[in-house]
C-alpha positions, 0 to 999 in steps of 0.5 A, a space after each residue: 500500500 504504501 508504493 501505491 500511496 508514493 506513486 499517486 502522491 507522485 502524480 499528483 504533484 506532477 499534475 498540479 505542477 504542470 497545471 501551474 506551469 501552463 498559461 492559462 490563454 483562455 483566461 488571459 484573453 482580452 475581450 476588447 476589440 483590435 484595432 488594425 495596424 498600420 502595415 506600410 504597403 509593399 511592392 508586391 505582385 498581389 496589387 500589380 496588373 499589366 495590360 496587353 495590347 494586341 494590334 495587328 496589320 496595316 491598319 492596326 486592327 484589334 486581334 481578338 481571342 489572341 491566347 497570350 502568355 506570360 513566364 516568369 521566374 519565381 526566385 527562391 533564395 534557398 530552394 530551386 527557381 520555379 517557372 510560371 506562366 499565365 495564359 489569357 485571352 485578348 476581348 473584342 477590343 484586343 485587350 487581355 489583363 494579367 492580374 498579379 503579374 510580378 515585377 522584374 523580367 517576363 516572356 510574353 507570347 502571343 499566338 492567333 490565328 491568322 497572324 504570325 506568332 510573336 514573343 519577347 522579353 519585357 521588363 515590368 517596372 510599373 504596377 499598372 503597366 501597358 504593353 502594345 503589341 503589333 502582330 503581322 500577316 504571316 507570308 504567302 506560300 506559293 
């Protein structure tokens, strides 16, 4: 009986040690509304967007249902680059918007039918960027 009465006497010291010991978060709890802080904002890709202008022939007529993509590397400090890319298509007006675009160096493609293929790298500096680009006929095959 009396290894019994230590080991119990044991376990009860441990638990209201341990009790003690652990805050008591649910208790300490302010009930008070927060208030929002002031968070300086950043350049970040979340509140970028470019536009893509899609024009084509001599009279630069809008390019509807223009697919055009945009890569981009994500660079990552630590782990391996990852590539991304974007697919959109251009409106009635031939225009396509990229939202979260990130800011550095991107490929846009643009490839319609009827028109030849375009790609080249752009550099996105400004959060709300414009880019016009000019598609042509491809030639005549005899």
């Amino acid at each position: 009986m009396q290894v019994y009465s230590r080991t119990r006497t044991g376990l009860l010291l441990c638990a209201a040690l341990a009790a003690a010991i652990t805050p008591r978060t649910a208790l300490a709890q302010d009930h008070q509304p927060s208030a929002k802080q002031d968070v300086p904002e950043t350049h970040s890709a979340a509140n970028t967007r470019i536009t893509i202008e899609v024009s084509g022939g001599e009279k630069n007529v809008a390019v509807e249902n223009a697919s055009v993509y945009v890569k981009y590397v994500e660079e990552h400090k630590v782990l391996k680059d990852k590539k991304l890319e974007l697919n959109v298509k251009t409106g009635h007006e031939g225009v396509a918007h990229v939202p979260n675009a990130p800011p550095g160096r991107v490929l846009i493609q643009v490839v319609a039918d009827g028109w030849k293929s375009f790609g080249r790298w752009y550099d996105i500096t400004d959060p709300n960027q414009t880019f016009k680009i000019h598609l042509d006929r491809p030639p005549k095959w005899y």
